[in-house]
N, CA, C and O atoms as a MOPAC input file, in Angstrom:
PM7 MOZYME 1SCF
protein

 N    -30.11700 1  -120.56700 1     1.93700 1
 C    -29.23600 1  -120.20300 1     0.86900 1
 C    -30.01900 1  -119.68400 1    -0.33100 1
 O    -29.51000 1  -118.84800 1    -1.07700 1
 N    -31.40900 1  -120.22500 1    -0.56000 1
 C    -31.78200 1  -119.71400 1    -1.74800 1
 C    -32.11300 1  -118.54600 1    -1.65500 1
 O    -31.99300 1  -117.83100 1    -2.65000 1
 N    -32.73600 1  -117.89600 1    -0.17500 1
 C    -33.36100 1  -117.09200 1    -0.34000 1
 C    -32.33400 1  -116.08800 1    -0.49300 1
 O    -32.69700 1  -115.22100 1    -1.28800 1
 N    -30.95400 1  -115.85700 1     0.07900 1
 C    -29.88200 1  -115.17000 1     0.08000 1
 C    -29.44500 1  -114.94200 1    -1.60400 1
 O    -29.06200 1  -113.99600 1    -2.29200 1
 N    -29.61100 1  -115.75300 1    -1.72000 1
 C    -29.63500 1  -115.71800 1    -3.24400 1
 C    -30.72400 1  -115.02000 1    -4.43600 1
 O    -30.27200 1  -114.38500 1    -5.38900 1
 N    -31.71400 1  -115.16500 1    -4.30000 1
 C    -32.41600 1  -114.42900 1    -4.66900 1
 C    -32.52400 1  -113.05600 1    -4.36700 1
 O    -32.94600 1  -112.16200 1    -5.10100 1
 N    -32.01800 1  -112.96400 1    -2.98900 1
 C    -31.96000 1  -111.24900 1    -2.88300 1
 C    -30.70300 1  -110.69600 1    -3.28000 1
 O    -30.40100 1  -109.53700 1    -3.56700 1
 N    -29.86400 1  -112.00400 1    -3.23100 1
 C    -28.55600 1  -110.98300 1    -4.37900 1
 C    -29.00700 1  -110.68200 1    -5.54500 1
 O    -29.02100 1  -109.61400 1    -6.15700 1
 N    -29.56100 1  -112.23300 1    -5.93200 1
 C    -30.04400 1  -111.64200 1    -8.42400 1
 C    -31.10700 1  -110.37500 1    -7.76200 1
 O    -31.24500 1  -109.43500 1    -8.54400 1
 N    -31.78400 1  -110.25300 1    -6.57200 1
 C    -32.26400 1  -109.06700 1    -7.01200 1
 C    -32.08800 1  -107.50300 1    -7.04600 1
 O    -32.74800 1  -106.67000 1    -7.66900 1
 N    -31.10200 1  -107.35000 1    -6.27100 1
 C    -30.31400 1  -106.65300 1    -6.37800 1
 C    -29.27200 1  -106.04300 1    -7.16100 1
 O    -28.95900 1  -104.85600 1    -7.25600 1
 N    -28.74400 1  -107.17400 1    -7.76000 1
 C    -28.16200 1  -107.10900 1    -8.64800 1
 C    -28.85200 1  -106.04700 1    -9.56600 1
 O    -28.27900 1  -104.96400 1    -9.68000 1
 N    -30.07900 1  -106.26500 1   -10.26000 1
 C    -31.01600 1  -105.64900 1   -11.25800 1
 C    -30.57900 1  -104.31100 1   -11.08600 1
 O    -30.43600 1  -103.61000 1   -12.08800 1
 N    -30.32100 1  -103.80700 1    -9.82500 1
 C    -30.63400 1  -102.69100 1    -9.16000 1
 C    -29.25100 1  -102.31000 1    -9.14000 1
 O    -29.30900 1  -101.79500 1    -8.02300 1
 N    -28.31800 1  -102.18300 1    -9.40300 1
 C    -26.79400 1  -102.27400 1    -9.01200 1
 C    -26.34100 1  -101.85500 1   -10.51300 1
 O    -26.65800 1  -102.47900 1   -11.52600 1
 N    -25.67500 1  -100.88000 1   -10.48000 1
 C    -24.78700 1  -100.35500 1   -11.79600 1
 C    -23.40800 1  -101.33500 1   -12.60500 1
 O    -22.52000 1  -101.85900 1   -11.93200 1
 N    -23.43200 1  -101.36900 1   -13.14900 1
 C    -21.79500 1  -102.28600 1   -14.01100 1
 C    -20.87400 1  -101.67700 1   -13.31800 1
 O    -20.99500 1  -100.45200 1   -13.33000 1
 N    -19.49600 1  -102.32400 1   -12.37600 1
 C    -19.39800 1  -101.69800 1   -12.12800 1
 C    -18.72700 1  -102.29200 1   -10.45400 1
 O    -17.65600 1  -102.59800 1    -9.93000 1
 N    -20.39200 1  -102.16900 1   -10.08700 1
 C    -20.23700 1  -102.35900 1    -8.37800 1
 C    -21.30000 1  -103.43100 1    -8.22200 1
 O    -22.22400 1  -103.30300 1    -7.41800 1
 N    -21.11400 1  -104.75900 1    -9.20800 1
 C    -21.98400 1  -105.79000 1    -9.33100 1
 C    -21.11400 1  -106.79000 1    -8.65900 1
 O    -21.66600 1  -107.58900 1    -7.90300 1
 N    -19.89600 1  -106.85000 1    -8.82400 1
 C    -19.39000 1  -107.92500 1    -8.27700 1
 C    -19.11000 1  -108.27600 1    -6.67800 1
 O    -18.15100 1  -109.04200 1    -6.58000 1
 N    -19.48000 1  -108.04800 1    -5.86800 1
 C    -19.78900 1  -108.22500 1    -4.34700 1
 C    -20.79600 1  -109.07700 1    -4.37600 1
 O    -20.71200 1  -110.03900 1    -3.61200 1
 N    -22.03600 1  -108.95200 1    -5.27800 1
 C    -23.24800 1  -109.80200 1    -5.20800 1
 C    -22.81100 1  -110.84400 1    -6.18400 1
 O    -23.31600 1  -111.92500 1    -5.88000 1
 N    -22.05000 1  -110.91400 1    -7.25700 1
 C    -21.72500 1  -111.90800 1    -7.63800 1
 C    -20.85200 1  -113.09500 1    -7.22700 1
 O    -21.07200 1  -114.26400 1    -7.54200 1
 N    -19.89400 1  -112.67600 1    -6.52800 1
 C    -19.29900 1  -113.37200 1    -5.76600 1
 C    -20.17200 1  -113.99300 1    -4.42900 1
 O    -19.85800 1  -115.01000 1    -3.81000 1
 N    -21.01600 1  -113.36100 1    -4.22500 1
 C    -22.04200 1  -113.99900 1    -3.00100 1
 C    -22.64700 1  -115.32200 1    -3.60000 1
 O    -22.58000 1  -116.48000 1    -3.18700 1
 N    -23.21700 1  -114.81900 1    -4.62800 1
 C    -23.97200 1  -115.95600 1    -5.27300 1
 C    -23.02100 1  -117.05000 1    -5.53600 1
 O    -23.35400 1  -118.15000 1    -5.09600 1
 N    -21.84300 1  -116.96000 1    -6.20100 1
 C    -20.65800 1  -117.75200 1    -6.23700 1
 C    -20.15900 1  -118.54800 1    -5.69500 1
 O    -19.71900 1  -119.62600 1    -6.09600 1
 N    -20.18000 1  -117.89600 1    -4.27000 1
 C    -19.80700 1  -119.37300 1    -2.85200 1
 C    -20.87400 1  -119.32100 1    -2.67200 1
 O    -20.76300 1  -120.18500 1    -1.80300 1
 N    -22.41300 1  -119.00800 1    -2.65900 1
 C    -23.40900 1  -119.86400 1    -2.02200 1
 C    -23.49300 1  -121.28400 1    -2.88300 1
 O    -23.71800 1  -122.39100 1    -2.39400 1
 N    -23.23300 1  -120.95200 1    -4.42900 1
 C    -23.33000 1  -121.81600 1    -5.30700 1
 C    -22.33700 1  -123.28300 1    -4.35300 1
 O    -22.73600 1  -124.28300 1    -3.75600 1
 N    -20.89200 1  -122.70000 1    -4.64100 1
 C    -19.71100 1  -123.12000 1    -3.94500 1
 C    -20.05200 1  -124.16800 1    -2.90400 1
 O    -19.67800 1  -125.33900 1    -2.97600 1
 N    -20.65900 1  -123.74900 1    -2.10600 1
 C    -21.08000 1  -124.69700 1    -0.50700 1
 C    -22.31800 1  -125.41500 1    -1.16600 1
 O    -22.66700 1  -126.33300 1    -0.42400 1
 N    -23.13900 1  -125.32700 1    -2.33700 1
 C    -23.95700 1  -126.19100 1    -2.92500 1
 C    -23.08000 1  -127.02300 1    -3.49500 1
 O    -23.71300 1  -127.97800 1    -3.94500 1
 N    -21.30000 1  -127.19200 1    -3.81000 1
 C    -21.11600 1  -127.91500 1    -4.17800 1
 C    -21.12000 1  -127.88000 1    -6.02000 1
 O    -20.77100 1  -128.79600 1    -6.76500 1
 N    -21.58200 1  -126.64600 1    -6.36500 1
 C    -21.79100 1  -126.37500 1    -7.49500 1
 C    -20.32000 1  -125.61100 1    -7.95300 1
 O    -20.20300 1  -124.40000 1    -7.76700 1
 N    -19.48400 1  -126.21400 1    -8.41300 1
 C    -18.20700 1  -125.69300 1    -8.66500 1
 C    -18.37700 1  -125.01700 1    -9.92700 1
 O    -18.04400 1  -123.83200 1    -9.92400 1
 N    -18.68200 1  -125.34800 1   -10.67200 1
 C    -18.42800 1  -124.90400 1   -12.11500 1
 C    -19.64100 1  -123.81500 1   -12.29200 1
 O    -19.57200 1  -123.23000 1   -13.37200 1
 N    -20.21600 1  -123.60700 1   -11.85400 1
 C    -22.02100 1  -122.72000 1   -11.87600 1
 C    -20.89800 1  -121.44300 1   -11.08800 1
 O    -20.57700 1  -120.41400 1   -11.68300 1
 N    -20.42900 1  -121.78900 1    -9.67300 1
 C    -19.97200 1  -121.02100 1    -8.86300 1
 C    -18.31200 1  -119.79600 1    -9.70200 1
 O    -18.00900 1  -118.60700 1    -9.79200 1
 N    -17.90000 1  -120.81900 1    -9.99800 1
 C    -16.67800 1  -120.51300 1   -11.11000 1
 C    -17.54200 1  -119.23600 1   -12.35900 1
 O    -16.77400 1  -118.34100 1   -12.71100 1
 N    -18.27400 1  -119.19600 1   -12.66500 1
 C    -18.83300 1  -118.64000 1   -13.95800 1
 C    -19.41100 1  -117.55000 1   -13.35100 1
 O    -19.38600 1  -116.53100 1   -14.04200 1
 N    -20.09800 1  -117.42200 1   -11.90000 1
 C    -19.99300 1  -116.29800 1   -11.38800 1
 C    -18.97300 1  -115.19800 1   -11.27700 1
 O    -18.90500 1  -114.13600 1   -11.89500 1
 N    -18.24000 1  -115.67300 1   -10.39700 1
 C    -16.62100 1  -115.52300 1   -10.09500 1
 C    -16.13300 1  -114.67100 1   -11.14400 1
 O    -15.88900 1  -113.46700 1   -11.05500 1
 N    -16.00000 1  -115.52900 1   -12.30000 1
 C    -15.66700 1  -114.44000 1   -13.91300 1
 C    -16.59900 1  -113.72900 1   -14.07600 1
 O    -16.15900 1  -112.68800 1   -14.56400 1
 N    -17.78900 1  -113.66300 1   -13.94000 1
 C    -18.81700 1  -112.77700 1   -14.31900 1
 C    -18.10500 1  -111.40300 1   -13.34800 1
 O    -17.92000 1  -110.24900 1   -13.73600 1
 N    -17.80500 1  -111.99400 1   -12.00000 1
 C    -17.23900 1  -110.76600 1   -11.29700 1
 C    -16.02700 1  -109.77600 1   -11.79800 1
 O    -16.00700 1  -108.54500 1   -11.81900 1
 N    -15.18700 1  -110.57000 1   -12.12800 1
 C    -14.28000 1  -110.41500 1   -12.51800 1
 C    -13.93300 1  -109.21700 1   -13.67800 1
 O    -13.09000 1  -108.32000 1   -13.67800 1
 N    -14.99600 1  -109.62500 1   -14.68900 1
 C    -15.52300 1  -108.98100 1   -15.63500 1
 C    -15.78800 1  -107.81300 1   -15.57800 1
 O    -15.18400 1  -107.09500 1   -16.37400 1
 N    -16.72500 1  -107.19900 1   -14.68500 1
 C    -17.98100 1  -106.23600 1   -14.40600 1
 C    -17.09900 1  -105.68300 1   -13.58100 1
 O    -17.29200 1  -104.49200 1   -13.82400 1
 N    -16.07900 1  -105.72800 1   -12.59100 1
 C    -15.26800 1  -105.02300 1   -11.79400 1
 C    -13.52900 1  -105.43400 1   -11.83100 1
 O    -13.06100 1  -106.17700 1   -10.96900 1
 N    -12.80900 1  -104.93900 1   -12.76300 1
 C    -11.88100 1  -105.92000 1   -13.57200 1
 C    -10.66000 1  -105.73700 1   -11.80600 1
 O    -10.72900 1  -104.77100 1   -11.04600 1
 N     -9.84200 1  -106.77500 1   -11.64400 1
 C     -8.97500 1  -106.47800 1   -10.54300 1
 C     -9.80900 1  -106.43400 1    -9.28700 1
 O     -9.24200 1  -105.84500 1    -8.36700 1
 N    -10.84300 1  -106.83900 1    -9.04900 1
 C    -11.73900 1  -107.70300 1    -7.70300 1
 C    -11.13600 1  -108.81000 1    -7.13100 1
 O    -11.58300 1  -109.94200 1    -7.31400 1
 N     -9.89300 1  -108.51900 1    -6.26800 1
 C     -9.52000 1  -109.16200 1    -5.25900 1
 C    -10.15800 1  -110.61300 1    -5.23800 1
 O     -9.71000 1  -111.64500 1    -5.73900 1
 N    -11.38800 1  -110.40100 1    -4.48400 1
 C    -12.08000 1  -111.42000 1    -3.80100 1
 C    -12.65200 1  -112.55900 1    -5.04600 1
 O    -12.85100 1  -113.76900 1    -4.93800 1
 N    -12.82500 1  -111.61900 1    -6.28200 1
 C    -13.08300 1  -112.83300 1    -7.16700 1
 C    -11.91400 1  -113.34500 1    -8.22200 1
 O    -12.02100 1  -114.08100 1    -9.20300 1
 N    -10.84000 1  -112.72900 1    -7.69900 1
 C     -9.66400 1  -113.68600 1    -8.42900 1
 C     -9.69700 1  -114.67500 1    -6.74700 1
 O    -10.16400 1  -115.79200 1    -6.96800 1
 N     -9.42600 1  -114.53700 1    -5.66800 1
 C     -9.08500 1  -115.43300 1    -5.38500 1
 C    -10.17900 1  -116.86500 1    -5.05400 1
 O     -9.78600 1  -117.96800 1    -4.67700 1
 N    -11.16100 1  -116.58900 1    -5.23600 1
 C    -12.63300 1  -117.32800 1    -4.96200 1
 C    -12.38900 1  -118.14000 1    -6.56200 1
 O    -12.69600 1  -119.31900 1    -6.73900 1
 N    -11.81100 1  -117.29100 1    -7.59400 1
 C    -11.55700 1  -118.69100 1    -8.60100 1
 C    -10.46500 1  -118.97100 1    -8.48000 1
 O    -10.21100 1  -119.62100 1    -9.49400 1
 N     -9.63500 1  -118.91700 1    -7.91100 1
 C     -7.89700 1  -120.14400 1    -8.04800 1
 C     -8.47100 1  -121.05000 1    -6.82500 1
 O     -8.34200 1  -122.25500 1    -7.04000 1
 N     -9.18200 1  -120.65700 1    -5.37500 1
 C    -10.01300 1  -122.12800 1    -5.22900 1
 C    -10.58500 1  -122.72300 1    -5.81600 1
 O    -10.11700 1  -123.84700 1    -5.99800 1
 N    -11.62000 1  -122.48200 1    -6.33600 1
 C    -12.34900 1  -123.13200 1    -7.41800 1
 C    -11.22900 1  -124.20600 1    -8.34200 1
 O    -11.07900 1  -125.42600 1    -8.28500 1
 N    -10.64300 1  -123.29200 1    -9.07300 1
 C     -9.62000 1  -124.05200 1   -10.12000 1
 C     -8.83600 1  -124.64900 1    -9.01900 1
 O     -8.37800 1  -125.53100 1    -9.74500 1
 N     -8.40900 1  -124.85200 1    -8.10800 1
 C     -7.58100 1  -125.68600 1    -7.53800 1
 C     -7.87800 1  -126.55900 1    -7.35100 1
 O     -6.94400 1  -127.32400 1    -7.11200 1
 N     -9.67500 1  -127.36900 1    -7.27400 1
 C    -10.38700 1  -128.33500 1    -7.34600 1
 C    -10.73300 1  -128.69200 1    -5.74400 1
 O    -10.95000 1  -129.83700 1    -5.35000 1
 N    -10.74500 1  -127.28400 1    -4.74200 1
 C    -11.07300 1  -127.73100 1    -3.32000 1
 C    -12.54600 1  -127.40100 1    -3.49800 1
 O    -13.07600 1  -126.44000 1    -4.05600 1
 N    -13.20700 1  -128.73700 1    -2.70700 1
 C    -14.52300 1  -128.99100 1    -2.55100 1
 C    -14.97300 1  -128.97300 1    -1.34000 1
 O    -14.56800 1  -129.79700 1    -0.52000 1
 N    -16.10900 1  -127.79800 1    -0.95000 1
 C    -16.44800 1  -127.01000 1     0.44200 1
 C    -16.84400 1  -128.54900 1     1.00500 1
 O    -17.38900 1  -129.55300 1     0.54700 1
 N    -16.23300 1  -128.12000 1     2.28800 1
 C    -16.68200 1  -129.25100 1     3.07600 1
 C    -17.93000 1  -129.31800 1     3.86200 1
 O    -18.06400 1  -130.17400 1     4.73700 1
 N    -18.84900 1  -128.45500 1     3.59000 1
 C    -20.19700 1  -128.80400 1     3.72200 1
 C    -21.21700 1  -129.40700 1     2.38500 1
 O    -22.38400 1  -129.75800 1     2.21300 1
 N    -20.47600 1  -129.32500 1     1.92800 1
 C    -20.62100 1  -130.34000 1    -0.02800 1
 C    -20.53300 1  -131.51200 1     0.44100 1
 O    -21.46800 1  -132.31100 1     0.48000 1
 N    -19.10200 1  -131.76800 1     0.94100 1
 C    -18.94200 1  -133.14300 1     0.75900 1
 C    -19.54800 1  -133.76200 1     2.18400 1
 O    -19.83600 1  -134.95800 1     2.22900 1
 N    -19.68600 1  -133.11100 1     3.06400 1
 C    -20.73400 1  -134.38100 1     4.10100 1
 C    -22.14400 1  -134.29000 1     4.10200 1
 O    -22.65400 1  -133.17000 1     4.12700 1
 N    -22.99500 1  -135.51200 1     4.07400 1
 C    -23.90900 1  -135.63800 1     4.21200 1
 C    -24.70800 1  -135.00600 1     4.71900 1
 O    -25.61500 1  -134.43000 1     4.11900 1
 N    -24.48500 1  -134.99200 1     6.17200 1
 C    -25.67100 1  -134.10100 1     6.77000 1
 C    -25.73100 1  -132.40600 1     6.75200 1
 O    -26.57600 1  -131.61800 1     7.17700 1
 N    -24.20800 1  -132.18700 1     5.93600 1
 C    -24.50700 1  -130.71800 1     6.11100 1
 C    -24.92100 1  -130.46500 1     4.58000 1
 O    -25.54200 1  -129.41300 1     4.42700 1
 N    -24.67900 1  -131.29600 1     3.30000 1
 C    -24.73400 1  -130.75200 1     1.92200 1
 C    -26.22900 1  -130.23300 1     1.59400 1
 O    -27.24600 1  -130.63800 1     2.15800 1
 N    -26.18600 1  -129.54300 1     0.87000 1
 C    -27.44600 1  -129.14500 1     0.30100 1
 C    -28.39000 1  -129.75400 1     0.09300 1
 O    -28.15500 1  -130.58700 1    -0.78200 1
 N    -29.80200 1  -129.80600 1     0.59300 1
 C    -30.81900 1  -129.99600 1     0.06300 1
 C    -31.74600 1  -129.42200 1    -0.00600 1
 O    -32.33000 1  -128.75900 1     0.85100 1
 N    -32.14500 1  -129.76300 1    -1.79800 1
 C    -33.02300 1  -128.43300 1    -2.40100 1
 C    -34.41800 1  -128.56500 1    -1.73200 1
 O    -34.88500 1  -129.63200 1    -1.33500 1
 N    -34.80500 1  -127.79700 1    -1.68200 1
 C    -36.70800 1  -127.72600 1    -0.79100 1
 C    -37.38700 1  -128.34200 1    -1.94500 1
 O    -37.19100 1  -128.11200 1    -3.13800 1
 N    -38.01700 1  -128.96400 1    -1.53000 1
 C    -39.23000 1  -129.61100 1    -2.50900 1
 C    -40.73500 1  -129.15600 1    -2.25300 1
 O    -41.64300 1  -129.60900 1    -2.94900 1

C-alpha cells in the first residue's frame, strides 16, 4: 500500500488541476483500508475540489461520512501494518 501510494503523490506532481482527482481518490481508500477515515475523507474533498462533480469522490465520502469501517481495518490479521 505504501508503495502505491507514493507513486500516486508522485504523480500527482506531474498531473495538471484538473485531472488530479483519480490519484486522489486512490490515495483516499488506500488511506480508507488503513483504517484512516478522516486522513482518507480530506483526500476525497481534496478530489472533489480539483475536479468539481467527480462521481467517485462524492461517493467514496458519503461512505466515509456514513461511518462504514473497511473490513480489512477492522480484523486483525488483515489490518495494516506499518513496516518498521
Amino acid at each position: 500500500m505504501d508503495t502505491a501510494q507514493a507513486t500516486a503523490r508522485a504523480l500527482i506532481a506531474a498531473a495538471p488541476v484538473g485531472a488530479r482527482a483519480p490519484l486522489l481518490c486512490l490515495i483516499g481508500w488506500l488511506e480508507y483500508l488503513k483504517g484512516r477515515a478522516s486522513v482518507a475523507m480530506e483526500h476525497f474533498e481534496l478530489a472533489a475540489a480539483d475536479t468539481p462533480g467527480y462521481r467517485m469522490a462524492q461517493l467514496l465520502t458519503e461512505l466515509v461520512r456514513r461511518g462504514n469501517v473497511a473490513g480489512t481495518a477492522q480484523n486483525p490479521d488483515t489490518a495494516y501494518q506499518r513496516l518498521r
